[in-house]
N, CA, C and O atoms as CSV, one atom per row, in Angstrom:
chain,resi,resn,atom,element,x,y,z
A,1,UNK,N,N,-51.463,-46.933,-34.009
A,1,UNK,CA,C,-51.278,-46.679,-32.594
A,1,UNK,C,C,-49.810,-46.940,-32.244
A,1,UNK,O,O,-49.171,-47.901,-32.673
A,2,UNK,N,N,-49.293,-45.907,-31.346
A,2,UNK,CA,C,-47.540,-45.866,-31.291
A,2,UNK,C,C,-47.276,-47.407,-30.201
A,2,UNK,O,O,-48.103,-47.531,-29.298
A,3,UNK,N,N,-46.609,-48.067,-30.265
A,3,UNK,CA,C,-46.294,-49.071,-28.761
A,3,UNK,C,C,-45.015,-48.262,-28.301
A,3,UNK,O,O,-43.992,-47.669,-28.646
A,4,UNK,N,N,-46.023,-48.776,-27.026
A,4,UNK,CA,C,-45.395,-47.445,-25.870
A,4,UNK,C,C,-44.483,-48.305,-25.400
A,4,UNK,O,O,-43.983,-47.864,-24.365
A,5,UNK,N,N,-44.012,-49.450,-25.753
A,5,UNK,CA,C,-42.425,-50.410,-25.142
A,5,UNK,C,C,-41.495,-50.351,-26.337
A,5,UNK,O,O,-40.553,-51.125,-26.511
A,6,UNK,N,N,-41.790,-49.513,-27.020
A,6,UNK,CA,C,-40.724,-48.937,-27.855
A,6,UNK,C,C,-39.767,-47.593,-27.403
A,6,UNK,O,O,-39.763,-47.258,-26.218
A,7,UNK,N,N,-39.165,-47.037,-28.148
A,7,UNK,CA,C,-38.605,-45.613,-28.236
A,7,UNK,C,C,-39.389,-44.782,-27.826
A,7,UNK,O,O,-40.452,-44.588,-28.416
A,8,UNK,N,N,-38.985,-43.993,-26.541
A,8,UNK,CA,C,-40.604,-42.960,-26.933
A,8,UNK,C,C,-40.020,-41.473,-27.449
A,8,UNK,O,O,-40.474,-40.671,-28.266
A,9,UNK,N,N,-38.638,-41.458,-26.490
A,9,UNK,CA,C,-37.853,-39.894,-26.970
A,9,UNK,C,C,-37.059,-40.840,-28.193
A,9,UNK,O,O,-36.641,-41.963,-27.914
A,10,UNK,N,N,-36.911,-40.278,-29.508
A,10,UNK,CA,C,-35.801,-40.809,-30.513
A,10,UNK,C,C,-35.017,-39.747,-30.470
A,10,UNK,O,O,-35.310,-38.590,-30.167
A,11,UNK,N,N,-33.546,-40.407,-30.936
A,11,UNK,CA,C,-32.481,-39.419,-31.122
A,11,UNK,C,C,-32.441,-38.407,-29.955
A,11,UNK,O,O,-32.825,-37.241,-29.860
A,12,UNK,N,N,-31.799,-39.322,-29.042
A,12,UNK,CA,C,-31.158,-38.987,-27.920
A,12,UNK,C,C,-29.658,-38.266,-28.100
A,12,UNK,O,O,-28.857,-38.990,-28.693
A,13,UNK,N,N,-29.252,-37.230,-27.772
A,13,UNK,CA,C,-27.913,-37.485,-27.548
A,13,UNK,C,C,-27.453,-36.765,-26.170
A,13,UNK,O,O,-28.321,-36.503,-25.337
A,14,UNK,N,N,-26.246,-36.480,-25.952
A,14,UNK,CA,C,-25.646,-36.227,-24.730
A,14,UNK,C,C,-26.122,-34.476,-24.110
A,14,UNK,O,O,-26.006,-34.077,-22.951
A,15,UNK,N,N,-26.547,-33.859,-25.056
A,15,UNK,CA,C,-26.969,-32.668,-25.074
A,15,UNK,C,C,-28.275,-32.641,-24.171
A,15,UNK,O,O,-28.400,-32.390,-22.972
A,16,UNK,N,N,-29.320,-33.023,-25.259
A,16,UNK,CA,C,-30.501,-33.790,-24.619
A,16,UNK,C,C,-30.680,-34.690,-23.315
A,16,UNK,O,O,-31.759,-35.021,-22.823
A,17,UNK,N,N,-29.781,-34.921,-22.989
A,17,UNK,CA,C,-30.015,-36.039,-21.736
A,17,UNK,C,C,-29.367,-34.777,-20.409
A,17,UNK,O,O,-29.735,-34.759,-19.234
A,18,UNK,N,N,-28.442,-33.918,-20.992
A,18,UNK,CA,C,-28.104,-32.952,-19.854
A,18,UNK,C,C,-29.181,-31.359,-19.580
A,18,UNK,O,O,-29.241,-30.684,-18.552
A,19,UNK,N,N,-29.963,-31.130,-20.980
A,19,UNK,CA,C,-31.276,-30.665,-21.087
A,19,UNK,C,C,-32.504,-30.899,-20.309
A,19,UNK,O,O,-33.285,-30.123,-19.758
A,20,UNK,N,N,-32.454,-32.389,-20.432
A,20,UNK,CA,C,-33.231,-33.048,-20.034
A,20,UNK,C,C,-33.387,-33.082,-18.361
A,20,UNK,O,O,-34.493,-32.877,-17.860
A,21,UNK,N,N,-32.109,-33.379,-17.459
A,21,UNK,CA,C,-31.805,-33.262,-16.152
A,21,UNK,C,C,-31.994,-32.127,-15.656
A,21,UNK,O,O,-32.271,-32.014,-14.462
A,22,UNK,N,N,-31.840,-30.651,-16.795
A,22,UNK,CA,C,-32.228,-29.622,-15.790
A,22,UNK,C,C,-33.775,-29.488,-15.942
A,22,UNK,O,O,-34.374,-28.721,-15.189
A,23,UNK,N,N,-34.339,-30.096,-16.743
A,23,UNK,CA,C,-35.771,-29.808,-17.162
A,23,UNK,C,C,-37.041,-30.786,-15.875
A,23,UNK,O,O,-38.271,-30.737,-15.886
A,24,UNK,N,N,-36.216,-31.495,-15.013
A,24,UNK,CA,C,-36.714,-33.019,-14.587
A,24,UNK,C,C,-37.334,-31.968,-12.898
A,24,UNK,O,O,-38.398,-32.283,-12.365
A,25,UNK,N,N,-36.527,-30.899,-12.373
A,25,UNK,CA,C,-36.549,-30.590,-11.084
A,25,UNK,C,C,-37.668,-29.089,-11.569
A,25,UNK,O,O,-38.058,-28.326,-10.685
A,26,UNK,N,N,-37.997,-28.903,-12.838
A,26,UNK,CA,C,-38.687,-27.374,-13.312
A,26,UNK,C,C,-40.445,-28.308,-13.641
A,26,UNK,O,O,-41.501,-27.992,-13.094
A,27,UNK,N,N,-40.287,-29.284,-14.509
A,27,UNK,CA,C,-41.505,-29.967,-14.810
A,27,UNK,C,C,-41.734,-30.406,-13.360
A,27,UNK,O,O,-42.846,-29.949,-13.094
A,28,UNK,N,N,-41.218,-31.125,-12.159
A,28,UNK,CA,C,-41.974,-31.659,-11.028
A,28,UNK,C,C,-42.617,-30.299,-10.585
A,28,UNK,O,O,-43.835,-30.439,-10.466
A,29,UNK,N,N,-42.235,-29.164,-10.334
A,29,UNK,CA,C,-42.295,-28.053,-9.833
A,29,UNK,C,C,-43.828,-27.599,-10.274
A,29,UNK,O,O,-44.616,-26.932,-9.604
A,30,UNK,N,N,-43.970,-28.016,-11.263
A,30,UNK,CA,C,-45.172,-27.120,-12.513
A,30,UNK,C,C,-46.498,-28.423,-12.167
A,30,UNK,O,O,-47.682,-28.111,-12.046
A,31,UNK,N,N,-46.088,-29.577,-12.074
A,31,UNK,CA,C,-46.849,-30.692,-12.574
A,31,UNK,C,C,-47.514,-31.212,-10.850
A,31,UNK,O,O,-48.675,-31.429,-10.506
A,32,UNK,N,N,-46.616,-31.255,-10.298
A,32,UNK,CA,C,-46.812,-31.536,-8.538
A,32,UNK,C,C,-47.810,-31.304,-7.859
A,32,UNK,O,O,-48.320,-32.125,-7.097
A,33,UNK,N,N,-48.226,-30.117,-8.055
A,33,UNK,CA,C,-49.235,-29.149,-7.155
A,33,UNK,C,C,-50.780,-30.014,-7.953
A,33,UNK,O,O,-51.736,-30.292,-7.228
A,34,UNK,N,N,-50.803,-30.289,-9.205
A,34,UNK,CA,C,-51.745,-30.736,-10.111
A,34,UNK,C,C,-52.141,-32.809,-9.593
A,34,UNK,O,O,-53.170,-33.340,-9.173
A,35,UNK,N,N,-51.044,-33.261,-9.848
A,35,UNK,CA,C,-51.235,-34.716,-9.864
A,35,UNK,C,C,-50.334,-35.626,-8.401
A,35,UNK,O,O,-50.416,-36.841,-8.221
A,36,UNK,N,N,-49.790,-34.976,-7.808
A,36,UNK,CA,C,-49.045,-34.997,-6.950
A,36,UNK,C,C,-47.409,-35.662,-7.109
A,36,UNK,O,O,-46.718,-35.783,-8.120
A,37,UNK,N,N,-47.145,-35.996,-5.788
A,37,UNK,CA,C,-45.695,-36.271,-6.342
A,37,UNK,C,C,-45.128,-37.553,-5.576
A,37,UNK,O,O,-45.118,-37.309,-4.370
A,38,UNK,N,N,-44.750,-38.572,-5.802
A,38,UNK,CA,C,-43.979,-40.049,-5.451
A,38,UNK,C,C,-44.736,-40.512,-5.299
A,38,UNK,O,O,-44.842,-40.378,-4.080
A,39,UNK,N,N,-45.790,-41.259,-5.698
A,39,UNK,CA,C,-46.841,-41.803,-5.771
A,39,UNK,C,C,-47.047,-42.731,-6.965
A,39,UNK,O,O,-46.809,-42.064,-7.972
A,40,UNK,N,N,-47.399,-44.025,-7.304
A,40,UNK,CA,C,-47.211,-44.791,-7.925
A,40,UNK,C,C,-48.701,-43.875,-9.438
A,40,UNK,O,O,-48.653,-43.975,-10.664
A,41,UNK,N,N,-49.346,-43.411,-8.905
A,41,UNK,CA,C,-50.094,-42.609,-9.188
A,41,UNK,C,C,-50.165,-41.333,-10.464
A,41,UNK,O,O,-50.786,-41.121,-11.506
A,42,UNK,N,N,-48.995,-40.611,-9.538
A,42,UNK,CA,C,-48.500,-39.611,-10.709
A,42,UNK,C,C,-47.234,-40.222,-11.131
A,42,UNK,O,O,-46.746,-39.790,-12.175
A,43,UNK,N,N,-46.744,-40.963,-10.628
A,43,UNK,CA,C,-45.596,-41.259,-11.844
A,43,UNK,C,C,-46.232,-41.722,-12.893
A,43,UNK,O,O,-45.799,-41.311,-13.969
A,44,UNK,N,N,-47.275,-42.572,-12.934
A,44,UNK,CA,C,-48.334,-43.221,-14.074
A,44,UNK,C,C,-48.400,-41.859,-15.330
A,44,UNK,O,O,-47.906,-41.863,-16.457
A,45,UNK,N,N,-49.206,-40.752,-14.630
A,45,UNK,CA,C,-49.640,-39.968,-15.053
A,45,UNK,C,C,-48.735,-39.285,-15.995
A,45,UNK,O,O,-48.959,-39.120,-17.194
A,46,UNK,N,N,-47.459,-38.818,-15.199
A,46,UNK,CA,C,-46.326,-38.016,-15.935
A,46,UNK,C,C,-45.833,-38.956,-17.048
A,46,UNK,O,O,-45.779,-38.499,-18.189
A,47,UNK,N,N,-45.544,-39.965,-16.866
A,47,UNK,CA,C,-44.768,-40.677,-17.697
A,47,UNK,C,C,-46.243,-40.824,-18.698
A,47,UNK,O,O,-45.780,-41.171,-19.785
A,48,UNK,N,N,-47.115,-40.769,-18.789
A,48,UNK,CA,C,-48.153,-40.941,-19.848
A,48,UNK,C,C,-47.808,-39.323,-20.177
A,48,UNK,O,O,-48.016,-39.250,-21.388
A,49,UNK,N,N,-47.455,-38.208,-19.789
A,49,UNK,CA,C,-47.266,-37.015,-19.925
A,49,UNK,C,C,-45.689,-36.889,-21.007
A,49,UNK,O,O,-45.305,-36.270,-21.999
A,50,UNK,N,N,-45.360,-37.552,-20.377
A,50,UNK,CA,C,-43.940,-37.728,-21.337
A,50,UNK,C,C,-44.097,-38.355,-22.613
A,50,UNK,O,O,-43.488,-37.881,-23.572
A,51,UNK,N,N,-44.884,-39.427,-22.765
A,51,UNK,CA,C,-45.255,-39.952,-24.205
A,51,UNK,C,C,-46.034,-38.693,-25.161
A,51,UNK,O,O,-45.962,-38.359,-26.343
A,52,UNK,N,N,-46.780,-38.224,-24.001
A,52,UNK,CA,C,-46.989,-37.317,-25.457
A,52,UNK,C,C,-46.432,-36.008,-25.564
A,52,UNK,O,O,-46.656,-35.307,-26.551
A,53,UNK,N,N,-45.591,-35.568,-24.436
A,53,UNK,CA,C,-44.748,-34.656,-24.984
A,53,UNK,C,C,-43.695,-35.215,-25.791
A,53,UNK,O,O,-42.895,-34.375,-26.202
A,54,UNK,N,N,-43.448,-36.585,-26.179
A,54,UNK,CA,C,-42.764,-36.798,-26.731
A,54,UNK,C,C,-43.086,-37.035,-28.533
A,54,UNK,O,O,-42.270,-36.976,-29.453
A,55,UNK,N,N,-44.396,-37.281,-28.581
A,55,UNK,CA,C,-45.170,-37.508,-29.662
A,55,UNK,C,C,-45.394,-36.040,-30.081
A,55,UNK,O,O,-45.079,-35.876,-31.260
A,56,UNK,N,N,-45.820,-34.980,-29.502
A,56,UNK,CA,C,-46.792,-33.476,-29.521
A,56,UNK,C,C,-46.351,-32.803,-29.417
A,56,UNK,O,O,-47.043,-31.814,-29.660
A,57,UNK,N,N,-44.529,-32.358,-28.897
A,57,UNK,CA,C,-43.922,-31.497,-28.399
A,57,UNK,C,C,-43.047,-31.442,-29.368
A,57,UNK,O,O,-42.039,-30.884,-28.935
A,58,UNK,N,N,-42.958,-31.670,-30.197
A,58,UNK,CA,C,-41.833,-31.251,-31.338
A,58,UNK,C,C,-40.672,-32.044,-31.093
A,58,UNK,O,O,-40.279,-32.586,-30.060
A,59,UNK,N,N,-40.132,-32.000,-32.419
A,59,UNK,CA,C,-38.958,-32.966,-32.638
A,59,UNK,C,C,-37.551,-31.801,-32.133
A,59,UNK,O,O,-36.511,-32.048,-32.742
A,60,UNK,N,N,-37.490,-30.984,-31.432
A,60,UNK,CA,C,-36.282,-30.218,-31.046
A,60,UNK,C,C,-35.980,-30.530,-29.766
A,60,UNK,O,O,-36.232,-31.539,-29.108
A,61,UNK,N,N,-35.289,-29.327,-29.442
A,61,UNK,CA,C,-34.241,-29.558,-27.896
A,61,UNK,C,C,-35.512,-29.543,-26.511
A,61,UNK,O,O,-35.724,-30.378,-25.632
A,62,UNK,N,N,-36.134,-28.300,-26.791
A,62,UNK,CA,C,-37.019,-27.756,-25.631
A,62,UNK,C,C,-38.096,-29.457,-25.556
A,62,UNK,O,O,-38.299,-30.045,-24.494
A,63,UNK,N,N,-38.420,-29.752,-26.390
A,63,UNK,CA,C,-39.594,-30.602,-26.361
A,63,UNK,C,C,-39.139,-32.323,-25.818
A,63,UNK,O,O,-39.668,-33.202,-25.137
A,64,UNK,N,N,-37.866,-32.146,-26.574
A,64,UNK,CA,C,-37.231,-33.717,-26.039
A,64,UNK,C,C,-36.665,-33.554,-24.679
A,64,UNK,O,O,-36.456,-34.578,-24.029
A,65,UNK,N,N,-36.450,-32.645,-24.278
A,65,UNK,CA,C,-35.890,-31.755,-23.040
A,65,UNK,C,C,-37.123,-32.283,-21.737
A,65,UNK,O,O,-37.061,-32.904,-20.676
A,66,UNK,N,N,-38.211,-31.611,-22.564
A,66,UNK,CA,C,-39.347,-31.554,-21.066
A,66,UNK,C,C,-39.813,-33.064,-21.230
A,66,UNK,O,O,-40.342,-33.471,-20.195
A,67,UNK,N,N,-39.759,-34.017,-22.262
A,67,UNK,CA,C,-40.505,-35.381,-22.808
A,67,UNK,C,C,-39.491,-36.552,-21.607
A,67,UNK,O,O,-39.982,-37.562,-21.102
A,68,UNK,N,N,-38.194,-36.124,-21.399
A,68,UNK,CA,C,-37.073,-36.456,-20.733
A,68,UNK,C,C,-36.913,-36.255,-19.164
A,68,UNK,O,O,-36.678,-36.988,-18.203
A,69,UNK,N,N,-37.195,-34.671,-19.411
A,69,UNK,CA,C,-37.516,-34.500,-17.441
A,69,UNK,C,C,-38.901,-35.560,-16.984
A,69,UNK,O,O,-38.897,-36.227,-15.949
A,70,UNK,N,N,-39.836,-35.548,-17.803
A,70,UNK,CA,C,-41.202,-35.723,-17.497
A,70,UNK,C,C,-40.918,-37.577,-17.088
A,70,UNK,O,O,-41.257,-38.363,-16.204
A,71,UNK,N,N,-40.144,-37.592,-18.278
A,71,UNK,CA,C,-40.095,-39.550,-17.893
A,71,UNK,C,C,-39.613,-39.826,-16.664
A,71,UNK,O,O,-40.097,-40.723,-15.974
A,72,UNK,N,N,-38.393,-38.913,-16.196
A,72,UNK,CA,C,-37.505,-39.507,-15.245
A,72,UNK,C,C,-38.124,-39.149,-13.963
A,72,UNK,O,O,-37.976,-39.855,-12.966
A,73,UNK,N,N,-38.933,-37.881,-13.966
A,73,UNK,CA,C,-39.796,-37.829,-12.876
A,73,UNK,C,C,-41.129,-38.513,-12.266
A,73,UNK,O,O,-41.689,-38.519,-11.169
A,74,UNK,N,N,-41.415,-39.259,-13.932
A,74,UNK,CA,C,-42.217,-40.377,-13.579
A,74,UNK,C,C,-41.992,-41.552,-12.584
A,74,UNK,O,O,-42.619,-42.071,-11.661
A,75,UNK,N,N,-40.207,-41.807,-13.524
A,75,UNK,CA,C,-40.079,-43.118,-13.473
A,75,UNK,C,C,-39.654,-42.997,-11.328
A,75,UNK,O,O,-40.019,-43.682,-10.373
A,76,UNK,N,N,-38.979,-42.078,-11.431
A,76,UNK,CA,C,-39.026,-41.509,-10.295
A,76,UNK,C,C,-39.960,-42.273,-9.069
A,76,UNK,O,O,-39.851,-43.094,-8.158
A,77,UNK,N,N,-41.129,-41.222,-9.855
A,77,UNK,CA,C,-42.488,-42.061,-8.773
A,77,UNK,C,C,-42.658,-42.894,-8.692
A,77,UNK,O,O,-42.145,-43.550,-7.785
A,78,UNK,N,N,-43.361,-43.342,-9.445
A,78,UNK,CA,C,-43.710,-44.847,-9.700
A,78,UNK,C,C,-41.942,-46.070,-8.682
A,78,UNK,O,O,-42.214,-47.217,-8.327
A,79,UNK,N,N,-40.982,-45.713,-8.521
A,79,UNK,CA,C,-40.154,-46.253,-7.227
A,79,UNK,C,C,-40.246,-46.147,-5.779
A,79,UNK,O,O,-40.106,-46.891,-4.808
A,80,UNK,N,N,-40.495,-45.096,-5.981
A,80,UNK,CA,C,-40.773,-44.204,-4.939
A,80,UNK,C,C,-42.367,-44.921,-4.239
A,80,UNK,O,O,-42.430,-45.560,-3.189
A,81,UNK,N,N,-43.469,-44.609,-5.106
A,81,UNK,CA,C,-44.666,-45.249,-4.800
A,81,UNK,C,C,-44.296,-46.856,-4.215
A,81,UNK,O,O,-44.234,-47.240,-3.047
A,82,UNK,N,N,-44.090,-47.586,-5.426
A,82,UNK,CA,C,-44.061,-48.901,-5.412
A,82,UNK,C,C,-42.766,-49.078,-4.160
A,82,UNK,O,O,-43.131,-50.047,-3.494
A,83,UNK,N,N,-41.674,-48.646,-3.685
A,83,UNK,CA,C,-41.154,-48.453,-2.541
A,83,UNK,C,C,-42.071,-48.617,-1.129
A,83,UNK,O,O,-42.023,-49.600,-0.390
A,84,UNK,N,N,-42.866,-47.495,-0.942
A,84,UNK,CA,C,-43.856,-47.046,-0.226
A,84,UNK,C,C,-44.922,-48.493,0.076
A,84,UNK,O,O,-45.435,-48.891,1.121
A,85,UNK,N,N,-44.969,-48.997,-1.240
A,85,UNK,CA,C,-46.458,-49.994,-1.136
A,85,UNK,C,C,-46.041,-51.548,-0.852
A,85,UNK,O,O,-46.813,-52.506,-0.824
A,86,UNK,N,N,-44.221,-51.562,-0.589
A,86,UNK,CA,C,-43.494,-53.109,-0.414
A,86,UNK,C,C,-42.721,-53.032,1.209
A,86,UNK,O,O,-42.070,-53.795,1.923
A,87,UNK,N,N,-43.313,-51.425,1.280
A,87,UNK,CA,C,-42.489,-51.644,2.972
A,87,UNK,C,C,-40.987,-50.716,2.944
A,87,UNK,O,O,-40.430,-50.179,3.901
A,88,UNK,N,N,-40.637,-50.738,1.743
A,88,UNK,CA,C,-39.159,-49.696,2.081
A,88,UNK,C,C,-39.185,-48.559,2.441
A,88,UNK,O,O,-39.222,-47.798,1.474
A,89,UNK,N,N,-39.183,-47.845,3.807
A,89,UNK,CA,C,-38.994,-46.931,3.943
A,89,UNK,C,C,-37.695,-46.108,4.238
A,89,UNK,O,O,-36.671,-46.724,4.533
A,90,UNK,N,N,-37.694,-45.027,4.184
A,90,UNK,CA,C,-36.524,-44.148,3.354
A,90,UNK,C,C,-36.169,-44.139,2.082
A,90,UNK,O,O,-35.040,-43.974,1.621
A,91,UNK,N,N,-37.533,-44.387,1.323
A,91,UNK,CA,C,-37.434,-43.886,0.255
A,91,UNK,C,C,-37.559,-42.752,-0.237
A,91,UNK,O,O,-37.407,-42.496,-1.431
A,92,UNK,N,N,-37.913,-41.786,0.826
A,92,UNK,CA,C,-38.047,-40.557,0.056
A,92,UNK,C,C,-36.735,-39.406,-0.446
A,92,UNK,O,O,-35.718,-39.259,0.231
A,93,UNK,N,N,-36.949,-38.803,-1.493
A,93,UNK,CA,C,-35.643,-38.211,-1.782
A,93,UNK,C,C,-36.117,-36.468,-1.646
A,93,UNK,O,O,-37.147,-36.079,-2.195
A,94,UNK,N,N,-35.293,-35.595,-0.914
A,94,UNK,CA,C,-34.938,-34.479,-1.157
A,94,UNK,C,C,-34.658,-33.843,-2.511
A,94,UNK,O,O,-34.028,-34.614,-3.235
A,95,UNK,N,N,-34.874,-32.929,-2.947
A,95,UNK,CA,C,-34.618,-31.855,-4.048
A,95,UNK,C,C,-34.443,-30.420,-4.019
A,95,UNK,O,O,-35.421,-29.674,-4.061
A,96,UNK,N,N,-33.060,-29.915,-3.937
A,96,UNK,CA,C,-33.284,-28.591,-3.695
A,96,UNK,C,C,-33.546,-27.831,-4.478
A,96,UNK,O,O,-33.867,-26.650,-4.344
A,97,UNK,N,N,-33.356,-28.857,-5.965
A,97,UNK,CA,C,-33.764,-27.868,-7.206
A,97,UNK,C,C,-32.688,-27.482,-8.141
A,97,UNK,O,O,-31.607,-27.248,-7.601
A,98,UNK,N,N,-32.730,-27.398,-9.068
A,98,UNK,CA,C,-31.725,-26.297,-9.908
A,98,UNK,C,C,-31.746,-24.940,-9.799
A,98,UNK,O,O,-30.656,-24.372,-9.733
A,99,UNK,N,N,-33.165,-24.025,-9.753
A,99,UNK,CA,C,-33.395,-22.533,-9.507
A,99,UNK,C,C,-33.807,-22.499,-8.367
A,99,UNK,O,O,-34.097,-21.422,-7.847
């Protein structure tokens, strides 16, 4: 069984992490309508979505790409939520998107 407080994307590099940023505003887009969005809830969800696109999605660009958007849109939520559930408001963030 993988521990998930390890590595989950390996072999990161600068390519991948700028892959990754345009991939973060296309996966919320696809995934949103399904599990919703800033919610301590679906960030849970995505970021469990990211482990295994990171495990299942192949060791290349496209797969570490969406394993990368998927985390940060997790990790995203899950602030956003937990924001929401301590009283900070104006937490919410705008996105106009990349496309």
């Amino acid at each position: 069984m993988p521990d998930i407080g390890k590595d989950i994307v390996k072999n990161i590099d600068a390519i991948d992490m700028v892959l990754g940023t345009l991939a973060k505003p296309m996966i919320e887009r696809i995934v949103a309508p399904v599990v919703g969005n800033g919610t301590v809830m679906s960030g849970g969800l995505k970021i469990l979505g990211a482990f295994a696109l990171a495990n299942y999605g192949g060791n290349n660009r496209i797969g570490k790409a969406a394993a990368i958007g998927a985390a940060m849109d997790g990790s995203e939520d899950l602030v956003l939520g937990l924001g929401s559930k301590v009283g900070l408001s104006g937490a919410e963030t705008t996105s106009a998107g990349v496309f």
